[in-house]
ROSE-4610 file (N, C-alpha, C; in Angstrom, 1 decimal, always signed):
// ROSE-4610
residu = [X/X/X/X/X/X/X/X/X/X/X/X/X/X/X/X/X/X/X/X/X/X/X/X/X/X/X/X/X/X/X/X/X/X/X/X/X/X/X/X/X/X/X/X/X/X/X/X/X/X/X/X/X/X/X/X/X/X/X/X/X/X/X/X/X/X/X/X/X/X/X/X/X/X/X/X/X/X/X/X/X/X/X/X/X/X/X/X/X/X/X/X/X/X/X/X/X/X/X/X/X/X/X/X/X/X/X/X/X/X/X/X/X/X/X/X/X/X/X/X/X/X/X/X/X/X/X/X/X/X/X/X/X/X/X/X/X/X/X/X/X/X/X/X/X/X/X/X/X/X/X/X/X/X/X/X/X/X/X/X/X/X/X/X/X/X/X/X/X/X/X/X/X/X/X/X/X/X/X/X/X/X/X/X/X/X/X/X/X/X/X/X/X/X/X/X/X/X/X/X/X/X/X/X/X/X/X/X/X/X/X/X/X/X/X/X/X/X/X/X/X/X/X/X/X/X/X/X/X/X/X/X/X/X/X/X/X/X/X/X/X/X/X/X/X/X/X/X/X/X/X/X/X/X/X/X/X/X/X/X/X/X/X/X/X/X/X/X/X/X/X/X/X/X/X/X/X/X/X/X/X/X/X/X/X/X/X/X/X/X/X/X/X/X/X/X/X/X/X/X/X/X/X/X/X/X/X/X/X/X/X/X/X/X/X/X/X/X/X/X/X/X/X/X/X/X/X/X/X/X/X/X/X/X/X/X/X/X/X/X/X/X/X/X/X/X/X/X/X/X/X/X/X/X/X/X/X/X/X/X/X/X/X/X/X/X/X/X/X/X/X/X/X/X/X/X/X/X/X/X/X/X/X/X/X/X/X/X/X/X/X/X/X/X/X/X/X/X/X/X/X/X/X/X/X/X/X/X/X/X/X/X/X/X/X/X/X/X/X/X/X/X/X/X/X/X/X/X/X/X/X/X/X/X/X/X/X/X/X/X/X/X/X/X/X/X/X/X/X/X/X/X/X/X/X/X/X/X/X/X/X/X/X/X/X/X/X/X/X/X/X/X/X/X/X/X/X/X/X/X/X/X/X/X/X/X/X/X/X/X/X/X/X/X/X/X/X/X/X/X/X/X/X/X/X/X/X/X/X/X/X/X/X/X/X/X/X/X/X/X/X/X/X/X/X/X/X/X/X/X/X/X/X/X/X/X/X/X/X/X/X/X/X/X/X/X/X/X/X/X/X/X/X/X/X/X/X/X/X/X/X/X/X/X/X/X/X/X/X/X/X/X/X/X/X/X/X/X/X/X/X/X/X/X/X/X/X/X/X/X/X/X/X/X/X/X/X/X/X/X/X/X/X/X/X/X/X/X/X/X/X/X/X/X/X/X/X/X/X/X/X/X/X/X/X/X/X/X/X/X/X/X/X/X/X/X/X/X/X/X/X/X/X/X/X/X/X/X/X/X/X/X/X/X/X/X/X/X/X/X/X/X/X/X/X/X/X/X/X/X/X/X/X/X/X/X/X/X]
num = [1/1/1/2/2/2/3/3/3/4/4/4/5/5/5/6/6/6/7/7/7/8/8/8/9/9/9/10/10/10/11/11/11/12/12/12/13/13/13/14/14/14/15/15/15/16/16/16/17/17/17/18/18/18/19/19/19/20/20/20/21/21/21/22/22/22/23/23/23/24/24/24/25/25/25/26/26/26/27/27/27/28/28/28/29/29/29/30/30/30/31/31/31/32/32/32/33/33/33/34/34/34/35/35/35/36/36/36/37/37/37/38/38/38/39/39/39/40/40/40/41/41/41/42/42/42/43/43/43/44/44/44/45/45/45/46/46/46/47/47/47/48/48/48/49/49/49/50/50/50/51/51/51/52/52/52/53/53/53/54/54/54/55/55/55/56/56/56/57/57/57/58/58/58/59/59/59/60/60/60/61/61/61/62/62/62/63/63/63/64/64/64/65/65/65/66/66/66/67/67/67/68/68/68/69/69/69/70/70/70/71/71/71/72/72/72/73/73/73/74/74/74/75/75/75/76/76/76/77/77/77/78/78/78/79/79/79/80/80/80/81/81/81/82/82/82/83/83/83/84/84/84/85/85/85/86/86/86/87/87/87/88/88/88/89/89/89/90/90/90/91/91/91/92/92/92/93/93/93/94/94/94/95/95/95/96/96/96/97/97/97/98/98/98/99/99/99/100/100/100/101/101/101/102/102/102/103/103/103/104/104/104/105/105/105/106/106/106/107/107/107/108/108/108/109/109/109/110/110/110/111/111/111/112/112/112/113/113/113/114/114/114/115/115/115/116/116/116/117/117/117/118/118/118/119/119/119/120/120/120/121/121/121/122/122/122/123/123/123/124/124/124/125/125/125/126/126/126/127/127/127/128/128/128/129/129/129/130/130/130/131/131/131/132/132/132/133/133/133/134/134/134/135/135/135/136/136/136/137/137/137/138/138/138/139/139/139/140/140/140/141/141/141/142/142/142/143/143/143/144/144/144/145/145/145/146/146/146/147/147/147/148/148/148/149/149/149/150/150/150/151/151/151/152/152/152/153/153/153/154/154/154/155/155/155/156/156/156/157/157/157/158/158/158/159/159/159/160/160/160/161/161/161/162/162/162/163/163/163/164/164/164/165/165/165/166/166/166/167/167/167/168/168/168/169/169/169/170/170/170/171/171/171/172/172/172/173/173/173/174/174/174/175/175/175/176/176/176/177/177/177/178/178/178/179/179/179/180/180/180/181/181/181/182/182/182/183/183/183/184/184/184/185/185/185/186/186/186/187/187/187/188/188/188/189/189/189/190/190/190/191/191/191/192/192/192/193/193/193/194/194/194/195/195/195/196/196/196/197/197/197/198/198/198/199/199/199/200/200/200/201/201/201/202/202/202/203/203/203/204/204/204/205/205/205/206/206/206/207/207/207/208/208/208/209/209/209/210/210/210/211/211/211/212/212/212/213/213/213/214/214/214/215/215/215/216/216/216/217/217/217/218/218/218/219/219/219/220/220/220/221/221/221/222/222/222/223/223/223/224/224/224/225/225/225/226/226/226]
x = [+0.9/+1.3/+2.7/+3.8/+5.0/+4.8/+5.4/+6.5/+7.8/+8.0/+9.4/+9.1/+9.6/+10.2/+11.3/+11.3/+12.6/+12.8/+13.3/+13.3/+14.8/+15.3/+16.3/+16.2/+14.9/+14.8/+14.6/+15.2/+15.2/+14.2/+13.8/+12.5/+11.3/+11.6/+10.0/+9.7/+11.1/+10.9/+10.1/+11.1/+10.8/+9.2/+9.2/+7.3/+6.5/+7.0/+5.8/+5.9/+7.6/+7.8/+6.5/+6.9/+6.4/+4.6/+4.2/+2.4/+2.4/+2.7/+2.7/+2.4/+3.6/+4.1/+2.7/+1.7/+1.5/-0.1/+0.1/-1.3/-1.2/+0.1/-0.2/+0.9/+1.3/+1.9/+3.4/+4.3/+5.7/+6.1/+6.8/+7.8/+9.3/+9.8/+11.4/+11.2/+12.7/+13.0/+14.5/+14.8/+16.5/+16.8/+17.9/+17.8/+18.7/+18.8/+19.6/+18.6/+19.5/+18.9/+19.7/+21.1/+21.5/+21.2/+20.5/+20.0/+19.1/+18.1/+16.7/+17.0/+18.1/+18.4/+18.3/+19.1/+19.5/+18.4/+17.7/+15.8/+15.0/+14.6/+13.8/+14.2/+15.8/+16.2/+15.8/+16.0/+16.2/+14.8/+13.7/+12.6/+11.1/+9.9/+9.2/+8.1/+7.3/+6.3/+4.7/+4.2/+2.8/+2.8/+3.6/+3.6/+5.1/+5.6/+7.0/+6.4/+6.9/+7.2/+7.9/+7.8/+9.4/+9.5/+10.6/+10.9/+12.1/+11.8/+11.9/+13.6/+13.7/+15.1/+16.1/+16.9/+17.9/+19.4/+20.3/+21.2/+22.3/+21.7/+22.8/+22.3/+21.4/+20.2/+18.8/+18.1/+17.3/+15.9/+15.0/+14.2/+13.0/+13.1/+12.6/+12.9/+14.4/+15.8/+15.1/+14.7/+14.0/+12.8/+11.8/+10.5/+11.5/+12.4/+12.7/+13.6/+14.1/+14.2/+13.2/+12.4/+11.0/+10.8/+10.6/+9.7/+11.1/+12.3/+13.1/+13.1/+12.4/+12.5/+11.3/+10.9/+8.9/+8.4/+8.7/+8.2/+6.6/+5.7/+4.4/+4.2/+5.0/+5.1/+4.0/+3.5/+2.7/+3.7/+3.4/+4.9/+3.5/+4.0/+3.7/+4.8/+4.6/+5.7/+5.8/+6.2/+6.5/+7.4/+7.0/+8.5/+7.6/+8.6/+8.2/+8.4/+8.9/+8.5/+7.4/+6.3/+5.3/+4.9/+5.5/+5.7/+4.5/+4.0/+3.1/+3.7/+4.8/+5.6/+6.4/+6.5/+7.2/+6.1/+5.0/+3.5/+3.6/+3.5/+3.5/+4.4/+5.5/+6.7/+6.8/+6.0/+6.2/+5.0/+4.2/+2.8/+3.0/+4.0/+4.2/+5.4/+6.3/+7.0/+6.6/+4.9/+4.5/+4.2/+3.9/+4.0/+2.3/+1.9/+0.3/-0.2/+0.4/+0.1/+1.3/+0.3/+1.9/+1.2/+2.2/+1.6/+2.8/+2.3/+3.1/+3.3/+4.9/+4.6/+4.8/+3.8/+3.6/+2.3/+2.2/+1.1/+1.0/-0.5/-1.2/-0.6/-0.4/+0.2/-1.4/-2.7/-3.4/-4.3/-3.9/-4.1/-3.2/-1.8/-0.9/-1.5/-1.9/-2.6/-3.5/-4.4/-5.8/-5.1/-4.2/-3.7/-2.7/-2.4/-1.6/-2.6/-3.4/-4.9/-5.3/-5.4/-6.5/-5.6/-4.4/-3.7/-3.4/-3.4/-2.9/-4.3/-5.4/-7.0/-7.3/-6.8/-6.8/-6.1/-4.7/-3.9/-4.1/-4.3/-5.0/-5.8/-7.1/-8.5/-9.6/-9.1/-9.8/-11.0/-10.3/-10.5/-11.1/-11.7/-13.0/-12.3/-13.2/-12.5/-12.7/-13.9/-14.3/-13.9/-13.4/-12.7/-13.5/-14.2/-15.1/-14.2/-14.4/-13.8/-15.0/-15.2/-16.6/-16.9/-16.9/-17.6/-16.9/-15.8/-14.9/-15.7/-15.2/-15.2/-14.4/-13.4/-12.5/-12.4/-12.9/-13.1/-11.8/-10.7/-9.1/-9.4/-10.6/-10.1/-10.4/-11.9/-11.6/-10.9/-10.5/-9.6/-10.3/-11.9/-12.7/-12.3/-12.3/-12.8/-13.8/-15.0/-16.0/-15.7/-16.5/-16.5/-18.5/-18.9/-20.2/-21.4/-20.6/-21.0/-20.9/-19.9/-20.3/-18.2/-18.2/-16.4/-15.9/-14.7/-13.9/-12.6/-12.0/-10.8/-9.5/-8.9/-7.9/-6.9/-5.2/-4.7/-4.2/-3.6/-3.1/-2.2/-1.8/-0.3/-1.2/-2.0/-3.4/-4.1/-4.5/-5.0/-4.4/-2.6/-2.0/-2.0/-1.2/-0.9/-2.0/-3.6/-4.9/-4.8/-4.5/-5.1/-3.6/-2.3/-0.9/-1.2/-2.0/-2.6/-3.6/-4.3/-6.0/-5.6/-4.4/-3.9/-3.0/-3.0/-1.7/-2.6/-3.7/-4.4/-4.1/-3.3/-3.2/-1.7/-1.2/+0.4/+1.0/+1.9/+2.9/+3.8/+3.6/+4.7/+5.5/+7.0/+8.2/+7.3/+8.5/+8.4/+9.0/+10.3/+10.9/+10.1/+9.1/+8.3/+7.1/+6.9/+5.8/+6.5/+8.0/+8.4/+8.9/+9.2/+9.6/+8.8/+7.5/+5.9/+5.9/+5.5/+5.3/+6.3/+7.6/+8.7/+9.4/+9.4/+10.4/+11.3/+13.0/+13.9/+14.5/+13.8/+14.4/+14.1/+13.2/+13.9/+14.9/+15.8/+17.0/+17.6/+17.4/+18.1/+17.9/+17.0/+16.6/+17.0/+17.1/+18.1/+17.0/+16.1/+14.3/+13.4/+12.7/+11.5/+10.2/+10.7/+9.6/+8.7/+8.6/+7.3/+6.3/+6.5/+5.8/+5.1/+5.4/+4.5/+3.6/+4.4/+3.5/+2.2/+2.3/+1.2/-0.1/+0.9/-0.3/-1.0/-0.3/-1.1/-2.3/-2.0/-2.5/-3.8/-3.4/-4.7/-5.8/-5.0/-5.6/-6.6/-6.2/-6.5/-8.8/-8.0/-9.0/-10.3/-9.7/-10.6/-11.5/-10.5/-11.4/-12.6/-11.9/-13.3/-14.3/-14.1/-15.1/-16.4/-15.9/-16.5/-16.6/-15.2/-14.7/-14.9/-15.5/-16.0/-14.8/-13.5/-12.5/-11.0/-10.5/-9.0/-8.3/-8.3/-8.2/-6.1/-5.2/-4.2/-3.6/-2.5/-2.2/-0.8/-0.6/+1.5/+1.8/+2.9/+3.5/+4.8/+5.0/+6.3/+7.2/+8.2/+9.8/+9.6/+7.9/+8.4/+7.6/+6.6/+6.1/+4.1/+3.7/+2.0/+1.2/+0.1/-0.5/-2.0/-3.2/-4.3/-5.1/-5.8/-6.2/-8.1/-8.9/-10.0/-10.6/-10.7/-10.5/-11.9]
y = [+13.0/+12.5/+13.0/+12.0/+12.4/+12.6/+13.7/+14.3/+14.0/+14.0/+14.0/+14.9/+16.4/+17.0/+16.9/+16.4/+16.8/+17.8/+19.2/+20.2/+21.2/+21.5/+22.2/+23.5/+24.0/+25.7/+25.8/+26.5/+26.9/+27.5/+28.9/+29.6/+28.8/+28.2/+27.4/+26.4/+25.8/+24.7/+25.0/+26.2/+26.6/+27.1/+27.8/+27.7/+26.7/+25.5/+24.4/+24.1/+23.7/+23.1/+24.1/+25.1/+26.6/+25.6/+25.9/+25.7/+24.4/+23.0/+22.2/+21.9/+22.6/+22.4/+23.0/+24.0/+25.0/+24.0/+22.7/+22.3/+20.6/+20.8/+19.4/+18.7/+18.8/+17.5/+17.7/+16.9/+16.6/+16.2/+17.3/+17.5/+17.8/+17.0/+16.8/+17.3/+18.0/+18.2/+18.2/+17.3/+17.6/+18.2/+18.3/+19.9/+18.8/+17.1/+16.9/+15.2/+14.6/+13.5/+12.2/+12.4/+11.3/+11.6/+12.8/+12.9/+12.2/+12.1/+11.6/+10.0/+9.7/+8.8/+7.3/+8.6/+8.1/+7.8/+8.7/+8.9/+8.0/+8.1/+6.2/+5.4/+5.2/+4.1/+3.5/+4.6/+4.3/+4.8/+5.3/+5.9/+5.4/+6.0/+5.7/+6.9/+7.1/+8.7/+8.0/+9.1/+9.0/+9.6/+10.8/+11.3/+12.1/+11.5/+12.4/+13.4/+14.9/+15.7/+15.7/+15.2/+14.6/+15.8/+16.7/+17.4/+16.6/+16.5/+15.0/+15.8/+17.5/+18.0/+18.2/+17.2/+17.5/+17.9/+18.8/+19.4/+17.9/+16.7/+15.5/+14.5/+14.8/+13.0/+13.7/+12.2/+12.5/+11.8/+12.7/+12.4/+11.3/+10.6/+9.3/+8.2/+8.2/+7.1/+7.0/+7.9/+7.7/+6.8/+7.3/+6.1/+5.2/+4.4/+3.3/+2.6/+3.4/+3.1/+2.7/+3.2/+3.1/+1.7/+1.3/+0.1/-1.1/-0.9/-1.8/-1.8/-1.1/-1.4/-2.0/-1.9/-2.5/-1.4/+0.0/+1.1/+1.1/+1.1/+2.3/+3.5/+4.6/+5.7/+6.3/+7.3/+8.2/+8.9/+9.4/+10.1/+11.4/+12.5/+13.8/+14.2/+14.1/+14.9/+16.4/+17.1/+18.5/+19.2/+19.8/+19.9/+21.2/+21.4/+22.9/+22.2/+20.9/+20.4/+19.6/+20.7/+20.1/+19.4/+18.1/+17.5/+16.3/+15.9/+14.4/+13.5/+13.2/+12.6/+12.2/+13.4/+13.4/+12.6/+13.4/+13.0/+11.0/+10.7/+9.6/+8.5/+8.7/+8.3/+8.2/+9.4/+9.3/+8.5/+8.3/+7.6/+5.8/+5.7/+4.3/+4.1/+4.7/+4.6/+4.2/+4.3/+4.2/+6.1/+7.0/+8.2/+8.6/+9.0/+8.6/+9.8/+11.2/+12.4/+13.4/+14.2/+15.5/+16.6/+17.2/+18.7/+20.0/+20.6/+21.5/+22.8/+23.0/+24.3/+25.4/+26.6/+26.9/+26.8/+26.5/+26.0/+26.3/+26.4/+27.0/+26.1/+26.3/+25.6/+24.6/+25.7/+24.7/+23.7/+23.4/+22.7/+21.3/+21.9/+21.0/+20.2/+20.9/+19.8/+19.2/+19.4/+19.0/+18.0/+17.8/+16.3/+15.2/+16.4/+15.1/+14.5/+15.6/+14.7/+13.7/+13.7/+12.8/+11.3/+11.9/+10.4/+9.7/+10.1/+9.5/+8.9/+9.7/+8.8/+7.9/+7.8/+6.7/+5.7/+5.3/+4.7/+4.0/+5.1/+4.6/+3.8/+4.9/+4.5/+4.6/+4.2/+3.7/+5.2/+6.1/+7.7/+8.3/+7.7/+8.6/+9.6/+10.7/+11.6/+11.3/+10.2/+10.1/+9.0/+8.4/+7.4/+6.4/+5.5/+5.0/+3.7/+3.6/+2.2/+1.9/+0.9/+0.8/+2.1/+2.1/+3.7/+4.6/+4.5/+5.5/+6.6/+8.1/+8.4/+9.7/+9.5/+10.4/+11.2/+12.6/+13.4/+14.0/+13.8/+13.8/+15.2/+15.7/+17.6/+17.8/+18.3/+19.0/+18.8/+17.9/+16.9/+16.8/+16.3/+16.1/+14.2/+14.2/+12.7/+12.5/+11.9/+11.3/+9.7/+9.6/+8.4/+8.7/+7.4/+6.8/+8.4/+9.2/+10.7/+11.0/+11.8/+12.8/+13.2/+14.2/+14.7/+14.8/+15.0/+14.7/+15.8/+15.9/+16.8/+16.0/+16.5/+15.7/+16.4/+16.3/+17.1/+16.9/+17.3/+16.9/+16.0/+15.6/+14.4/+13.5/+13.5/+11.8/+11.7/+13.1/+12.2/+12.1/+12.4/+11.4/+10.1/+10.1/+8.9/+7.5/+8.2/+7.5/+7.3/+7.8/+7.7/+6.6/+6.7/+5.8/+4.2/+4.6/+3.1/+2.3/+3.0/+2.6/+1.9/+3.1/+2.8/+1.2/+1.6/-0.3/-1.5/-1.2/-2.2/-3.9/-4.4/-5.2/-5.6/-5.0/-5.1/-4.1/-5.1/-4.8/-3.4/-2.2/-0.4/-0.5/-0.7/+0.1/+1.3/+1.4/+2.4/+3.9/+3.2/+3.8/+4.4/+3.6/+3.7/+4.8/+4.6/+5.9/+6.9/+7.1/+8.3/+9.0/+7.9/+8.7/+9.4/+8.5/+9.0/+10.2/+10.7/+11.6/+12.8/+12.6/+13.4/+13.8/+13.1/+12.8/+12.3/+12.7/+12.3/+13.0/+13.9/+14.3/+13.5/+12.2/+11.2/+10.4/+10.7/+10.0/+11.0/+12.0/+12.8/+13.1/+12.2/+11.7/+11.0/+11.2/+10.4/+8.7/+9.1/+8.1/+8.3/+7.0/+7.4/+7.6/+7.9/+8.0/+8.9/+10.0/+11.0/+10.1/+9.1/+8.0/+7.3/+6.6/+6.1/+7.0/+8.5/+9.3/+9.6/+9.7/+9.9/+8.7/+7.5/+6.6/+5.8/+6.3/+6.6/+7.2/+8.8/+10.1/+9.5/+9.1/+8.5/+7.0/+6.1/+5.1/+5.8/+6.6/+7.3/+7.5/+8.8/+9.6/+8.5/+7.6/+6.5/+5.5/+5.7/+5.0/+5.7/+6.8/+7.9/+8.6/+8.0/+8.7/+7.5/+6.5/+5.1/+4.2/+3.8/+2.7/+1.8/+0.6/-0.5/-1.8/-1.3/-2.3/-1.4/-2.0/-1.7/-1.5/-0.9/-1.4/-1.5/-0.4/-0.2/-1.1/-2.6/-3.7/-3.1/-3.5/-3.2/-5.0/-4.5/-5.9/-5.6/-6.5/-6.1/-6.6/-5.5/-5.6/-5.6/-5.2/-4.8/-3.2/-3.2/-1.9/-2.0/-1.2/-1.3/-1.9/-2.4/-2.6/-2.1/-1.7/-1.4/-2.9/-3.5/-4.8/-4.5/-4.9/-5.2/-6.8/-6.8/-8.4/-8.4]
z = [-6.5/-7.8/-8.2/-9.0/-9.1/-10.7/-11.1/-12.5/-12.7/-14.3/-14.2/-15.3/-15.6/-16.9/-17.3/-18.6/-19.1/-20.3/-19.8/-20.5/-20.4/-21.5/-21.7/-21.8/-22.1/-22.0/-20.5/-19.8/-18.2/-18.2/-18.7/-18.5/-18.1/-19.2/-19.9/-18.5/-18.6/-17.5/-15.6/-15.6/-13.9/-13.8/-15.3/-15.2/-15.1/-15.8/-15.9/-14.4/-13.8/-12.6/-11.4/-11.7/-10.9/-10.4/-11.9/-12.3/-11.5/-11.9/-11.5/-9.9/-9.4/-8.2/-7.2/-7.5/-7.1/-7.4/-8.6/-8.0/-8.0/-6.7/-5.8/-6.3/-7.5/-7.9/-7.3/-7.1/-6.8/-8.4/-8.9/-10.1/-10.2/-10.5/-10.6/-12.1/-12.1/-13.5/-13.6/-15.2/-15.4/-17.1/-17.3/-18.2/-19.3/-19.1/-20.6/-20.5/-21.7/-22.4/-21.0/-21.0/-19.9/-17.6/-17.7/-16.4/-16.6/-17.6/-17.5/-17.1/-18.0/-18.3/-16.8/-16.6/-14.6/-14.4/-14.3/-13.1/-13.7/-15.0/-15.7/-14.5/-14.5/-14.8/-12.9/-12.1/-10.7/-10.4/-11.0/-10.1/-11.5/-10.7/-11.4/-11.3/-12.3/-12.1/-12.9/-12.2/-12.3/-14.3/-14.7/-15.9/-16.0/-17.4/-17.6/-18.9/-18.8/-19.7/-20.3/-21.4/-22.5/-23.6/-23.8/-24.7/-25.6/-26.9/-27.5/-28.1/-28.4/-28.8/-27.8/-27.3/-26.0/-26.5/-25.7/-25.8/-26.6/-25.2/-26.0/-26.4/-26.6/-27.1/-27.5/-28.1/-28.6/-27.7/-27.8/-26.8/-27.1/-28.3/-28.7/-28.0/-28.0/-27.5/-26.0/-25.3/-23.9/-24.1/-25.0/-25.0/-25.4/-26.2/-26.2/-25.0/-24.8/-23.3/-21.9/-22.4/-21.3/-21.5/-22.8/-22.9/-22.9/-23.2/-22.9/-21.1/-19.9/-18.8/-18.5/-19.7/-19.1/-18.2/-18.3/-17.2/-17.9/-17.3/-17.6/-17.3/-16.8/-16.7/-18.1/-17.8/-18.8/-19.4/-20.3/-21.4/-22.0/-21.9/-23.0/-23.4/-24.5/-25.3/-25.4/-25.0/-25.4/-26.3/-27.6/-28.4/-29.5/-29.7/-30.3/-32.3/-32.2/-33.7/-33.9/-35.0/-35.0/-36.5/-36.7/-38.0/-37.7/-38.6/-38.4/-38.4/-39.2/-39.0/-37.0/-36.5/-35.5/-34.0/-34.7/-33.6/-33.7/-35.3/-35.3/-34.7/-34.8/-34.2/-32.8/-32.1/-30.8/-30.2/-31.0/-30.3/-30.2/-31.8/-32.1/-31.2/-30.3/-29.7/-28.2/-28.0/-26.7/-25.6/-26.5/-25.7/-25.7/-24.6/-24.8/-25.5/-25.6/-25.7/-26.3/-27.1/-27.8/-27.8/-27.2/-26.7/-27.7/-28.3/-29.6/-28.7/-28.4/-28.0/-29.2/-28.7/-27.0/-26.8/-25.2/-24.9/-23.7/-23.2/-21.7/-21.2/-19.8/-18.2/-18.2/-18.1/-18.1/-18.9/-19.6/-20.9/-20.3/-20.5/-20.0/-18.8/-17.5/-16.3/-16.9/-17.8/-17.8/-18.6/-19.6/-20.3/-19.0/-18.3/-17.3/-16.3/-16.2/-14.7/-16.1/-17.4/-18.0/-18.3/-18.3/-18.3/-17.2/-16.1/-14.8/-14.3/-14.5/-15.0/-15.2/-16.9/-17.6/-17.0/-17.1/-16.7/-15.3/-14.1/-12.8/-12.4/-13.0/-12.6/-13.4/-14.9/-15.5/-16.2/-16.3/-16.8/-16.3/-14.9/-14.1/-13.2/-13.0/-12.0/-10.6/-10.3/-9.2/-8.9/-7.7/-7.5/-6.4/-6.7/-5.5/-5.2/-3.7/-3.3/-2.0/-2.3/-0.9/-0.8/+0.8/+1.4/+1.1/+0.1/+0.1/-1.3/-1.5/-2.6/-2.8/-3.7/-4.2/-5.0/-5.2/-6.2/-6.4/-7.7/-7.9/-8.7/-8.3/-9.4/-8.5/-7.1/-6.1/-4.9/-5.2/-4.2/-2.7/-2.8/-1.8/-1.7/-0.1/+0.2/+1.0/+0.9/+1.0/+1.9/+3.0/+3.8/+3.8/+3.1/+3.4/+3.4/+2.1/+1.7/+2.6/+3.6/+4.3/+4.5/+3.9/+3.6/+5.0/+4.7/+6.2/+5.5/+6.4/+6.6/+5.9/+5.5/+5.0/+4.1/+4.5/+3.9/+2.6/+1.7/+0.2/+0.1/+1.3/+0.8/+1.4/+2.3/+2.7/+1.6/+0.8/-0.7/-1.9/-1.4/-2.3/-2.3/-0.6/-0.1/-0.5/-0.4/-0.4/-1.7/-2.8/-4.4/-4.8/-4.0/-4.5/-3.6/-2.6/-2.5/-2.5/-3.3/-3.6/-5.2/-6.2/-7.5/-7.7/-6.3/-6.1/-4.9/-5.2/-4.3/-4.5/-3.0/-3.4/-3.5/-3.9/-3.5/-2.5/-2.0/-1.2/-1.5/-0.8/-1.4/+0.1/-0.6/+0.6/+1.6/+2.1/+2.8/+1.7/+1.3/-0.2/-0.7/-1.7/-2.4/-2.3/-1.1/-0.5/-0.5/+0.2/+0.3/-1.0/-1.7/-3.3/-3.9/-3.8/-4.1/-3.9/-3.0/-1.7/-2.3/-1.7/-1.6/-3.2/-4.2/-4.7/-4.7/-5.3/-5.4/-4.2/-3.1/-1.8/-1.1/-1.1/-0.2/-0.1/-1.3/-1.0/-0.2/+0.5/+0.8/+2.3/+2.7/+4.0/+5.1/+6.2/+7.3/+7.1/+7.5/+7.4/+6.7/+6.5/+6.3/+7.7/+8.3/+9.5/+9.3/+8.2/+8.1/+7.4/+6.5/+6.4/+7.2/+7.9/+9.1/+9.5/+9.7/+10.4/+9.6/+8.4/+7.6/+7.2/+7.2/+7.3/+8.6/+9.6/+10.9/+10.8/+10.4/+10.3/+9.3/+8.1/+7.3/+7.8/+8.2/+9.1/+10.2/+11.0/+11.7/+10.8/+10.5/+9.6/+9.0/+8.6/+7.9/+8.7/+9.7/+10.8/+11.8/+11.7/+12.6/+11.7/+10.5/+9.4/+9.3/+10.0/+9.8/+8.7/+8.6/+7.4/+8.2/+7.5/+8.5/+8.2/+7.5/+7.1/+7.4/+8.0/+8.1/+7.0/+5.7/+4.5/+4.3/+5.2/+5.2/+6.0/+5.7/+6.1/+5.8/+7.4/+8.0/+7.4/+6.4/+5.8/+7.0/+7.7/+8.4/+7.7/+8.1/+7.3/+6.0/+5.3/+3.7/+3.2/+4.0/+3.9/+4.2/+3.5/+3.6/+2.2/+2.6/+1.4/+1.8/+0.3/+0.6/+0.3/+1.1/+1.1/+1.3/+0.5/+1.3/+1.8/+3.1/+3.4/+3.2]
């Protein structure tokens, strides 16, 4: 699952990034109102950390930005002004969640797992697809009940194409997922293939009785049940 924070206190920041990072998610973070600006504009996230007071903008101007791209990205607001006024604003602006600092690291996960939930898979934590079943807090996968081995970027990779069933994902797309903004920073995407090999693989010797991972040639993979 990808992050985006946008936070100007450094402390504060490298902690959340720190926590985050430490349970699974791929989190980017930039420290003003026009970096973010960029990243909306060219990337897309599972959940942004929006601290709404920026050094050169105001961190509203971003939700209206969101919705002038048509993004669905999840939005928490983080901001140390706690006005009802300000709560209201941000909610009518399209921000699913407001978080007052200061506030626990884990509080903070437990509102980003519940929105990427919601938004996903419909708020459950368990994720069934046929014989499949995905538990997204122990990060167990289940083939026809009986768990199988599987490492944390196969049940990303599994949960970013079970969440897009049905359409066509780059190769891009996966590795941005995946990697972040350090796959622009890549010669290939070739650790991609290697992974949905690696998961194809897995799903098949667990006994999936459907190929469910379809090679679109020359545009990328899709998760199909024929």
């Amino acid at each position: 699952m990808k992050l985006l924070l946008i936070e100007d206190e450094i402390e504060l920041a490298k902690s959340i990034q720190n926590y985050l990072e430490s349970n699974d998610f791929v989190c980017e973070w930039v420290k003003n109102f026009s970096s973010a600006i960029d990243k909306i504009a060219i990337y897309s996230y599972d959940c942004i950390l929006l601290d709404i007071m920026l050094p050169d903008g105001d961190g509203f101007d971003l939700l209206t930005e969101l919705k002038k791209l048509d993004k669905t990205d999840g939005v928490i607001i983080i901001s140390a002004r706690e006005t009802l006024e300000s709560r209201i604003e941000g909610f009518n602006l399209g921000a699913d969640d407001y978080l007052t600092k200061p506030f626990h690291l884990s509080e903070l996960l437990v509102r980003i797992q519940a929105i990427i939930r919601r938004k996903q898979f419909n708020g459950s934590n368990k994720i069934i697809f046929n014989e499949i079943e995905i538990d997204m807090l122990s990060k167990v996968v289940k083939i026809n009940n009986h768990e199988i081995e599987i490492t944390k970027k196969e049940i990303d990779l599994l949960l970013f194409l079970i969440g897009n069933k049905n359409r066509v994902l780059s190769k891009a797309a996966i590795a941005e997922h995946l990697s972040g903004d350090m796959a622009d920073m890549l010669d290939n995407h070739d650790f991609v293939y290697a992974h949905i090999k690696n998961l194809k693989k897995k799903l098949r010797n667990a006994g999936c009785h459907i190929n469910y991972i379809k090679t679109i040639y020359g545009l990328g993979y899709k998760w199909q049940d024929e």
